[in-house]
Backbone as numpy.savetxt, mean C-alpha at the origin, in Angstrom:
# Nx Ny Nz CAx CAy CAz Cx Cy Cz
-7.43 -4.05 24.37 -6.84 -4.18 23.05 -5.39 -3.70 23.10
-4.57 -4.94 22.53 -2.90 -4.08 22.75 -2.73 -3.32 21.88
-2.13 -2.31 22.03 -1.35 -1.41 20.69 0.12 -1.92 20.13
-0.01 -2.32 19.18 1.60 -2.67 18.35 2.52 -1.42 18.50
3.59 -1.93 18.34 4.83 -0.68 18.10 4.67 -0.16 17.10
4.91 1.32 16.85 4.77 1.58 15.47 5.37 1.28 13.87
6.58 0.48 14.39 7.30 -0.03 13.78 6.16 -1.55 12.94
5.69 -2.39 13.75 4.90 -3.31 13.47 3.89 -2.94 12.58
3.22 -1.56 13.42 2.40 -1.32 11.86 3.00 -1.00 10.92
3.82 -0.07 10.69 4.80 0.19 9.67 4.74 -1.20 8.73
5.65 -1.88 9.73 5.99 -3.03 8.42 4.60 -3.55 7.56
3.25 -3.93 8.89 2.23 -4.45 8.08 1.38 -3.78 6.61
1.43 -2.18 7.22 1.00 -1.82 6.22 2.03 -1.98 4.67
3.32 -1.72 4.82 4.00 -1.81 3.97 4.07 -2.98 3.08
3.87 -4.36 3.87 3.61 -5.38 3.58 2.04 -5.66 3.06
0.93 -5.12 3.12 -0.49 -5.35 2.86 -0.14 -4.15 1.05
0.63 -3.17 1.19 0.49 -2.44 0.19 1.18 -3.41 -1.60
2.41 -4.16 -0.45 2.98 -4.99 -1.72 2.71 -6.38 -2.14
1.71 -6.52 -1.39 0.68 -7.53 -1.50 -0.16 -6.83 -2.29
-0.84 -6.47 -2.23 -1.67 -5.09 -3.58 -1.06 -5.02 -4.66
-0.09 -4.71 -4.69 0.69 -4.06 -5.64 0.88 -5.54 -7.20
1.05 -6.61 -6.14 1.42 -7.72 -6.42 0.36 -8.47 -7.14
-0.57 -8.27 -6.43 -1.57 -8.70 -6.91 -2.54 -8.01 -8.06
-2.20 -6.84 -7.63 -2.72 -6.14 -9.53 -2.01 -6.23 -10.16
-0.71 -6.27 -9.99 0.14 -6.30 -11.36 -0.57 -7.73 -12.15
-0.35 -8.84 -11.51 -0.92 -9.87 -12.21 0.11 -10.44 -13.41
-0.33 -10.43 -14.48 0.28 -10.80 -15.56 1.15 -9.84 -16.20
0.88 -8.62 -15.96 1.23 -7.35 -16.71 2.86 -7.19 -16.43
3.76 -6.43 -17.34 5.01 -6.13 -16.77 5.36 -5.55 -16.03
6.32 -5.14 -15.05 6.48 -4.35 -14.67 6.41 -2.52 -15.35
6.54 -2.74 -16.25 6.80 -1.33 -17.08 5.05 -1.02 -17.27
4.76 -1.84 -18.22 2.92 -1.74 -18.04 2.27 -1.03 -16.89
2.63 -1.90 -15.74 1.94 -1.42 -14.45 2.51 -0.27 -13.83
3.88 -0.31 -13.98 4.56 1.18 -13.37 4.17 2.41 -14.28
3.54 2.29 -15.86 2.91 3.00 -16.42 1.67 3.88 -16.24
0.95 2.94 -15.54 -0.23 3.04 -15.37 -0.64 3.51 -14.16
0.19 3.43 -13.10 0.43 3.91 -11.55 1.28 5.49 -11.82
1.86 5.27 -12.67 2.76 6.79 -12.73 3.81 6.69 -12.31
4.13 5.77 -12.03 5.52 5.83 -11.47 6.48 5.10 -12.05
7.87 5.02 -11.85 9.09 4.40 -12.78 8.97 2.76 -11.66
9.63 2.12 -13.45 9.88 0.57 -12.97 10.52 -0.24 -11.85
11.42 0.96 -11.73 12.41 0.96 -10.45 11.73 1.09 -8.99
10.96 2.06 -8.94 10.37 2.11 -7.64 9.15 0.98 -7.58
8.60 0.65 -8.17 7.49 -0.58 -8.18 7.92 -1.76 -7.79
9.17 -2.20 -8.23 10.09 -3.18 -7.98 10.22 -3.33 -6.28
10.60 -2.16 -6.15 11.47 -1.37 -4.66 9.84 -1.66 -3.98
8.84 -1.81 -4.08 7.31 -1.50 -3.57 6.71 -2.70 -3.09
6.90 -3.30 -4.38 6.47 -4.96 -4.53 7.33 -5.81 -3.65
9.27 -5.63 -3.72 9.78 -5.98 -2.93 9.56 -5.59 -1.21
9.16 -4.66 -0.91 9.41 -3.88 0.22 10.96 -3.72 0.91
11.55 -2.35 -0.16 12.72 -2.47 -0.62 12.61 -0.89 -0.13
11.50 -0.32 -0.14 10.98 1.05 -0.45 9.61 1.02 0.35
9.62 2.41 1.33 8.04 2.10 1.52 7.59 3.52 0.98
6.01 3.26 0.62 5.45 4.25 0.19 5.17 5.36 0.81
4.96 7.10 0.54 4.38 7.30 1.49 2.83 7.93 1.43
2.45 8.66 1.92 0.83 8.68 1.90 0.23 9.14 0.81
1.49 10.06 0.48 1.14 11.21 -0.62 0.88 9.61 -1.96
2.04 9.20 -2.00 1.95 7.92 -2.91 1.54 7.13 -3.22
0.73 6.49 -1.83 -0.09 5.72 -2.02 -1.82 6.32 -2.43
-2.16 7.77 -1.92 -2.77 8.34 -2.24 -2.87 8.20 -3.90
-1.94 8.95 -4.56 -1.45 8.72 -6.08 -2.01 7.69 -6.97
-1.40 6.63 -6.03 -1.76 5.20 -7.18 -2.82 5.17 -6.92
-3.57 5.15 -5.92 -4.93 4.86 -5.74 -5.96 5.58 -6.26
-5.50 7.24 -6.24 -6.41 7.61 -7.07 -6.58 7.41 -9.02
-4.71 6.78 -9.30 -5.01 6.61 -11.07 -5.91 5.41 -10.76
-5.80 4.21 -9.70 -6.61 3.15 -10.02 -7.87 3.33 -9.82
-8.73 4.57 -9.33 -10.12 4.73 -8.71 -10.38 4.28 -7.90
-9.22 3.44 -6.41 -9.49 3.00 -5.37 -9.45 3.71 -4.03
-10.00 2.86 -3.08 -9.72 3.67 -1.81 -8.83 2.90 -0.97
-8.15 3.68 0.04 -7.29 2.69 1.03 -8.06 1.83 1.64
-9.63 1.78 1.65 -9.88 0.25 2.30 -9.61 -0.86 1.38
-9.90 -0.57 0.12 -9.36 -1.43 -0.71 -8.21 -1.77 -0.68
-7.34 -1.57 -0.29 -6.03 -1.93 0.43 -5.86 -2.60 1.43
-6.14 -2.05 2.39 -5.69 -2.01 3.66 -6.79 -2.29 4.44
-8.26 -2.74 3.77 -8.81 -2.93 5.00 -9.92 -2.14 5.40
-11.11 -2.42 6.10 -12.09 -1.62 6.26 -11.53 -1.13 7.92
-10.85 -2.46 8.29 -10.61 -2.35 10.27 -9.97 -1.38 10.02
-9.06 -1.39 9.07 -7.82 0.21 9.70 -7.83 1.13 9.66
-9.47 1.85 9.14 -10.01 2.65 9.13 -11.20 3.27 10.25
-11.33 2.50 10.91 -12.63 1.91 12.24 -11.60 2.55 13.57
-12.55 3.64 13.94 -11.66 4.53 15.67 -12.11 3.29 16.35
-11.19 3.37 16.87 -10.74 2.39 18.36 -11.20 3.27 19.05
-12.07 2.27 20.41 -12.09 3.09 21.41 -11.19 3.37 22.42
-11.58 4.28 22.48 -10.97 5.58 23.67 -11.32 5.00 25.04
-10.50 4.38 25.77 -11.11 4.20 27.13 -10.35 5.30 28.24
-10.71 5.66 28.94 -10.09 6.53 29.27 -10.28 6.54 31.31
């Protein structure tokens, strides 16, 4: 199994989060949804764009006002230990 640069994950996750982001907002405004996440309109923008990346503490945050977990995000795999070959 190759390992990506960390940079690669970087971007993906950043990119899977504003895909999320994007996709709950939905219909709602920006102000609505940056309401409801806790956070200002400005950085949601910056989130959704990937302008801004989140960090754990933050994504932690939103996830807990929404009652979600990071697999709900990101995935059940990116949570799953790789093996160790050694």
């Amino acid at each position: 199994m190759e390992t990506l640069p960390w940079w690669k994950v970087m971007a993906s996750l950043d990119k899977a989060f504003a895909d999320f982001l994007k996709s709950h907002r939905g219909n709602q405004s920006y102000a609505a949804l940056a309401r409801t996440l806790g956070i200002s309109e400005s950085t949601l923008y910056r989130l959704i764009n990937r302008e801004q990346s989140a960090t754990l503490r933050g994504v932690e945050a939103i996830l807990q006002r929404l009652q979600m977990s990071p697999a709900d995000v990101f995935g059940e795999e990116t949570f799953r230990k790789r093996d160790r070959r050694g």
